[in-house]
Backbone as CSV, one residue per row, in Angstrom:
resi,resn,N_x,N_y,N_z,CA_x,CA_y,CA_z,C_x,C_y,C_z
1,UNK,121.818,33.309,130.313,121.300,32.945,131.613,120.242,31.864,131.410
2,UNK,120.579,30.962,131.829,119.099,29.633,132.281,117.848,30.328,132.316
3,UNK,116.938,29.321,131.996,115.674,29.752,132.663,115.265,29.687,134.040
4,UNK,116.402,28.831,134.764,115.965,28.693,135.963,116.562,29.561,136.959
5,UNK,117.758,29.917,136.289,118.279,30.921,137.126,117.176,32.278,136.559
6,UNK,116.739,32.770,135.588,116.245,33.828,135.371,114.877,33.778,136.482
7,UNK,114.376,32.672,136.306,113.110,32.157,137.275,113.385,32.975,138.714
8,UNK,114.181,32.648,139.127,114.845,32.637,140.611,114.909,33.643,140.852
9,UNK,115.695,35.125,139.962,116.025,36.182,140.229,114.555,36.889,139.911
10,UNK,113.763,36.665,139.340,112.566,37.110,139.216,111.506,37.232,140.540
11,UNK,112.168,35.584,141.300,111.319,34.993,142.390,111.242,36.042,143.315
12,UNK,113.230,36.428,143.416,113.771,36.798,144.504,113.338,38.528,144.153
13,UNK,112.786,38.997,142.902,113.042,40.169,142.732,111.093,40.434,143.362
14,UNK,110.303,39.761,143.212,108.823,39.683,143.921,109.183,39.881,145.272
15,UNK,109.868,39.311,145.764,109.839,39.257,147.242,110.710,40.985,147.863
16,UNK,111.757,41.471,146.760,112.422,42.428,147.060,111.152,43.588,146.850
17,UNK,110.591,43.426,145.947,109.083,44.772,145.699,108.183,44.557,146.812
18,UNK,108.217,43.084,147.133,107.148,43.364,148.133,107.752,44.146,149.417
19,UNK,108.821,43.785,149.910,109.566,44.773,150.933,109.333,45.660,150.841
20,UNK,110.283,46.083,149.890,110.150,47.755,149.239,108.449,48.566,149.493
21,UNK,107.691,47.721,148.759,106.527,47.937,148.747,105.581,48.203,150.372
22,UNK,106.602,47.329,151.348,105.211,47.366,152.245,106.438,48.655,153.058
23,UNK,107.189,48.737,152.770,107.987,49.505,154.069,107.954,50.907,153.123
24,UNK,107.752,51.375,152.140,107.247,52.420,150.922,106.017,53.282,152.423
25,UNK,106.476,54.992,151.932,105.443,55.826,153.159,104.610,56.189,151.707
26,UNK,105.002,56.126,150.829,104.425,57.323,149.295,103.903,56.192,148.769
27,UNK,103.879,54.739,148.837,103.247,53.666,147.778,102.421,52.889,148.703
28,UNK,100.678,52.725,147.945,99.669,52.295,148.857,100.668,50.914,148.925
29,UNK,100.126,49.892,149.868,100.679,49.189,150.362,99.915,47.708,149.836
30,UNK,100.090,46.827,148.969,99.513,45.952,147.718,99.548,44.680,149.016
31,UNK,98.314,44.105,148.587,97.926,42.946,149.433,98.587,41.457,149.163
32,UNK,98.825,40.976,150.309,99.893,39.850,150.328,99.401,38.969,148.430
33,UNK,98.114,38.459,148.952,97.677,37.951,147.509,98.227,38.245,145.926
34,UNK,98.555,39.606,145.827,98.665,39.797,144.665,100.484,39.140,144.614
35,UNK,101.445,39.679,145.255,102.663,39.060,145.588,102.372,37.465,145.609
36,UNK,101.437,36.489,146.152,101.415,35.283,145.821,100.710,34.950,144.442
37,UNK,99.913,35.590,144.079,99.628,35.044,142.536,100.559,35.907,141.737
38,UNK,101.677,36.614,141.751,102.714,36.696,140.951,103.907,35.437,141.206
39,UNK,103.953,35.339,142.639,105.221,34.157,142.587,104.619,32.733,142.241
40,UNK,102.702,32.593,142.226,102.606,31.574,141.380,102.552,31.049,140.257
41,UNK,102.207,32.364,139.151,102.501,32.168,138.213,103.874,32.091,137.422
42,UNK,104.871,32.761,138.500,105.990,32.444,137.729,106.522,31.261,138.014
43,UNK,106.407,30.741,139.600,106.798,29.390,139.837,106.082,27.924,138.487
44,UNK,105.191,28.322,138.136,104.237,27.379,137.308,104.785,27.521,135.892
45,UNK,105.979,28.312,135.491,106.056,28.861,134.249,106.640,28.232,133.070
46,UNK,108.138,27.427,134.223,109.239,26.390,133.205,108.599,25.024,133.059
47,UNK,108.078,24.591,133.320,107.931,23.157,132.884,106.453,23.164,132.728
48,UNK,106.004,23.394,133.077,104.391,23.706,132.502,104.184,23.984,131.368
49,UNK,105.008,25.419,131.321,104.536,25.887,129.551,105.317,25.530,128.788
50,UNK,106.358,24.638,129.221,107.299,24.277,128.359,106.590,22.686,127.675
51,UNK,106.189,22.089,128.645,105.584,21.207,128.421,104.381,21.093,127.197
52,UNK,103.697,22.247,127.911,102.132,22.259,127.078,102.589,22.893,125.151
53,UNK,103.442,23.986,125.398,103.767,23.716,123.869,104.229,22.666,122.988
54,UNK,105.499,21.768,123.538,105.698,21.242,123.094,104.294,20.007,122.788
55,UNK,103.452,19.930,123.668,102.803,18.654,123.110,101.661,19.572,122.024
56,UNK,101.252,20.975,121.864,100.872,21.087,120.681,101.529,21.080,119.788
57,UNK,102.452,20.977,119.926,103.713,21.281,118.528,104.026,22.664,118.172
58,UNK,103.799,23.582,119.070,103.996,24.853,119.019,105.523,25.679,119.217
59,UNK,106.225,26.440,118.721,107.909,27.111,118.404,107.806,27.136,119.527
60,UNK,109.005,27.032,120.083,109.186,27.830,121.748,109.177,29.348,121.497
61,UNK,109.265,29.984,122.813,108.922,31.360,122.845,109.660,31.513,124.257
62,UNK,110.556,33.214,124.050,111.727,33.296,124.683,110.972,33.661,126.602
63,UNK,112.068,32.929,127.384,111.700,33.223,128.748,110.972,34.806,129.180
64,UNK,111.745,35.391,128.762,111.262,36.867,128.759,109.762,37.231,128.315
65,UNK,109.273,36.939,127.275,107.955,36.324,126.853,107.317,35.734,127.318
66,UNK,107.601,34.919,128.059,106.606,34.307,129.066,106.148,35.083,129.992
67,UNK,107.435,35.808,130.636,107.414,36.309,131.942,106.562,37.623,131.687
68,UNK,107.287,38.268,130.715,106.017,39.362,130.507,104.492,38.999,130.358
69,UNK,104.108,37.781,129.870,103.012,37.509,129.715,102.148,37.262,131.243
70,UNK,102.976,36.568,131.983,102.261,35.913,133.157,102.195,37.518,134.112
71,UNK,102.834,37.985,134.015,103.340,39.248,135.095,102.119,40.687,134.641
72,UNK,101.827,40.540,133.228,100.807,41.801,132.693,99.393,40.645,132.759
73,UNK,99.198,39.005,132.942,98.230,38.222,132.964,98.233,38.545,134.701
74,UNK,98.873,38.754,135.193,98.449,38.950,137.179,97.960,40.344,137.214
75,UNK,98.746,40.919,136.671,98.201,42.493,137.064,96.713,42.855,135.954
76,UNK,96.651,42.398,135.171,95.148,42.043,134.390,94.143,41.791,135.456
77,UNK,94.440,40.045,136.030,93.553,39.647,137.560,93.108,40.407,138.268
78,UNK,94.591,41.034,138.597,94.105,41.743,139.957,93.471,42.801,139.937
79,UNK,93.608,43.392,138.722,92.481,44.922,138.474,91.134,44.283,138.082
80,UNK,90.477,42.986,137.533,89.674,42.479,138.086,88.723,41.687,139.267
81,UNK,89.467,41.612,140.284,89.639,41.096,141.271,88.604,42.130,142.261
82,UNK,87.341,41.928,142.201,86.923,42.676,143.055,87.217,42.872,144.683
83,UNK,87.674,41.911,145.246,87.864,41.099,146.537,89.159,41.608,147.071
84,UNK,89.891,42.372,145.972,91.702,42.529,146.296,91.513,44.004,145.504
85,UNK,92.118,45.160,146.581,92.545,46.061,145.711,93.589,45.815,145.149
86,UNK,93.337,46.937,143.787,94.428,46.675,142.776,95.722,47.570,142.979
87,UNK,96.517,46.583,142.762,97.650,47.006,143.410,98.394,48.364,142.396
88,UNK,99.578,49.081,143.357,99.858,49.770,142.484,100.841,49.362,141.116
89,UNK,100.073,49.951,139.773,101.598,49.380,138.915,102.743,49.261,138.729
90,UNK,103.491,50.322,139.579,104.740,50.460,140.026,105.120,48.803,140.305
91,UNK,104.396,48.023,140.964,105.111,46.785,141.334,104.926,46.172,140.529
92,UNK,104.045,46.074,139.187,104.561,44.921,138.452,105.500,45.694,137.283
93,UNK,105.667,47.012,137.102,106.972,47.317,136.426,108.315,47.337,136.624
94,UNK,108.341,47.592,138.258,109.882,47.143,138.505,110.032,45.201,138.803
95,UNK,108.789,44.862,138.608,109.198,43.177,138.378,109.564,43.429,136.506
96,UNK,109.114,43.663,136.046,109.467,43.800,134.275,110.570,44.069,134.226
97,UNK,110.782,45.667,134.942,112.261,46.184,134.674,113.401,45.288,134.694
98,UNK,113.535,44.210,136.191,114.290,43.304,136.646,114.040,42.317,135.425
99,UNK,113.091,42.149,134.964,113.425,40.735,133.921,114.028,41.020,132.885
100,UNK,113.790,42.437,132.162,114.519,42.854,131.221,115.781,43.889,130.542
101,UNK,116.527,43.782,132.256,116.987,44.600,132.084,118.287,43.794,131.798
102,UNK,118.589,42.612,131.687,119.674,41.472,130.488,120.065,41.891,129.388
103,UNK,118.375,42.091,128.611,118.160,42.417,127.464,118.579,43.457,127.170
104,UNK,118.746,44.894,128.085,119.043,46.062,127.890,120.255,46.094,128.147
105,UNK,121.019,45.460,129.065,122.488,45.516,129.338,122.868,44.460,127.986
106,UNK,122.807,43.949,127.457,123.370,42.994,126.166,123.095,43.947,124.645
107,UNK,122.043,44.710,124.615,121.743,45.870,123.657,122.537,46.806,123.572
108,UNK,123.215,47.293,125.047,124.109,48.495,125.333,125.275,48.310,124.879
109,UNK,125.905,46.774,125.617,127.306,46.255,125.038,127.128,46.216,123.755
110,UNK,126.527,45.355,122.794,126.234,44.981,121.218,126.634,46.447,120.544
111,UNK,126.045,47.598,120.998,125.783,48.684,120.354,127.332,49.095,120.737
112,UNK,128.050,49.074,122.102,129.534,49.553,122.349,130.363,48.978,121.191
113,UNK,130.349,47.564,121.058,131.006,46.958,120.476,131.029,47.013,118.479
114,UNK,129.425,47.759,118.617,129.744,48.268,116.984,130.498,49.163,116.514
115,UNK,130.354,49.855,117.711,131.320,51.369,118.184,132.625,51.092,117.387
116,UNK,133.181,49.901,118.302,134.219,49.886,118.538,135.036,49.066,117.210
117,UNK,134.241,48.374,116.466,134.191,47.377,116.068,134.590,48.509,114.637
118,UNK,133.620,49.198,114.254,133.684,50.056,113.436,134.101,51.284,113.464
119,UNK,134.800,51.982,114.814,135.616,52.939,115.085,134.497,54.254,114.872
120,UNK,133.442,53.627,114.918,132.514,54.794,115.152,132.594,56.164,116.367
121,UNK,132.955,57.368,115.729,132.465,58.367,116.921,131.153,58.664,116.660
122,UNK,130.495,58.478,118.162,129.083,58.558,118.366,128.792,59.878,119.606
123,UNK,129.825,60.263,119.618,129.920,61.109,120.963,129.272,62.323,120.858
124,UNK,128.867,62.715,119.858,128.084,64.019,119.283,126.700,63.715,118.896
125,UNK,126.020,62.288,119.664,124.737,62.103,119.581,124.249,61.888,120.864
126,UNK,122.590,62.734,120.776,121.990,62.905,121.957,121.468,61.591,122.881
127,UNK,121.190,61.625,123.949,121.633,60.392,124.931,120.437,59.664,124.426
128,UNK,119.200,60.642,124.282,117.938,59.940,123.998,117.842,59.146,121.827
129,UNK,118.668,59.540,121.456,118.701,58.771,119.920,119.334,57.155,120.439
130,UNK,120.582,57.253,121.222,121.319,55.993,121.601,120.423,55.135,122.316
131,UNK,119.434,55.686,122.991,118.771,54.675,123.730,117.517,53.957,122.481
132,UNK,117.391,55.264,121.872,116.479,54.253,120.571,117.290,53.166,119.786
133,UNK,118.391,54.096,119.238,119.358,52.748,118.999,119.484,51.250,119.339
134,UNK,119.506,51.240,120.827,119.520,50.344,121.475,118.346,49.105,121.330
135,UNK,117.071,50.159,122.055,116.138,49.837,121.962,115.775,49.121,120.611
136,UNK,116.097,49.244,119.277,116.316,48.996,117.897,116.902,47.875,117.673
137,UNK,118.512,47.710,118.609,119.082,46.557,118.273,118.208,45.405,118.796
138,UNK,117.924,45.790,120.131,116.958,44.513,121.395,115.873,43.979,120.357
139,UNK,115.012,44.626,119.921,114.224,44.598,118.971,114.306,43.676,117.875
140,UNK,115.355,43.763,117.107,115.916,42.808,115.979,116.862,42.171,116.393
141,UNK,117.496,42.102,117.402,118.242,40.982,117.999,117.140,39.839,118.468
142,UNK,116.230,40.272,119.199,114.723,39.164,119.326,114.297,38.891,118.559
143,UNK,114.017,39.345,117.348,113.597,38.807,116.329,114.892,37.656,115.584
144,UNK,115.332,38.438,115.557,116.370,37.468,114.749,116.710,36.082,116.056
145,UNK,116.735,36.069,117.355,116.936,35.211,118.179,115.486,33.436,117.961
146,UNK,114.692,34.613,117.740,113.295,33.739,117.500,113.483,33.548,116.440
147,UNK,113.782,34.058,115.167,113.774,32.875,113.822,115.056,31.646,113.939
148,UNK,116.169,31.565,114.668,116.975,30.641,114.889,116.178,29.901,116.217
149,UNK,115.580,30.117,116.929,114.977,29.500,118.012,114.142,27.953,117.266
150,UNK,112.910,28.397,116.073,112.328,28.077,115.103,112.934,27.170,114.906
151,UNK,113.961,27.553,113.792,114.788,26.663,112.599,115.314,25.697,113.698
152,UNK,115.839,25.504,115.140,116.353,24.545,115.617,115.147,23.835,116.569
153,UNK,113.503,24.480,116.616,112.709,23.701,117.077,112.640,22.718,115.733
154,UNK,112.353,23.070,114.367,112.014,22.613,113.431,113.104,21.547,112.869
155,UNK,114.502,21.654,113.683,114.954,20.706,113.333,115.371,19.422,114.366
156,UNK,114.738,19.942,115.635,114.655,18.497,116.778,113.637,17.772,116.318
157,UNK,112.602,18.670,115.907,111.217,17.491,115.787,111.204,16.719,114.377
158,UNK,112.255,17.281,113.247,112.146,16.372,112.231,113.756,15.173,112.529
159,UNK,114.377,15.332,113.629,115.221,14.348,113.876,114.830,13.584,114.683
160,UNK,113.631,13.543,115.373,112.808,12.632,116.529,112.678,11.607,116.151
């Protein structure tokens, strides 16, 4: 998925919590503000920070990474924010959930496909080991995504 499409569904997924959120009888009801300094920091996210690394000369770093950063950097604010109550966390975790839940549906398949790949029966393991599993592959699949991320920043800037 693009970054810009990931951008978008993120945009669109702020605006779905805030619904949720204000029409919610059981969830205090989070002030317009905090919903606009989340859709500004993510609106500010692709070409800004894409920008500013590259002119330190710094690796890129995966969309998801960003987004977690800017999204736990708003909800940081806003529990400082004397002026704005702080909203409940529920809304910036189901904004997380929505960004990473790619990552978790691509972990699930990867892990089917070892299954399958290797004729593994796994059917006699408890639901909660598979999700570590998973959780395990996401883990070193990011890692391993970011050392090839590297090696092909490291090789645009020595072909410049």
């Amino acid at each position: 998925m693009s970054a810009g499409k990931v951008l978008s569904t993120i945009l669109k997924t702020i605006n779905d919590v805030q619904k949720q959120n204000k029409s919610s009888k059981t969830e205090e009801t989070a002030d317009q503000s905090v919903f606009d300094l989340l859709k500004g920091k993510i609106n500010d996210l692709d070409q800004k920070t894409k920008e500013k690394r590259a002119a330190k000369g710094k690796a890129p770093i995966s969309i998801l990474d960003m987004i977690r950063k800017e999204i736990n950097g708003a909800k940081r604010e806003n529990k400082k924010d004397a002026n704005v109550a702080t909203a409940p966390s529920t809304i910036f975790d189901k904004i997380l959930k929505k960004a990473e839940a790619p990552v978790a549906r691509q972990a699930s398949s990867g892990i089917k496909k070892i299954v399958e790949d290797y004729n593994l029966d796994v059917s006699s393991l408890p639901r909660d080991v598979v999700v570590q599993v998973q959780q395990k592959y996401a883990q070193d699949k990011a890692a391993f995504d970011k050392q090839y991320a590297k090696a092909l920043f490291d090789l645009t800037k020595k072909f410049k």
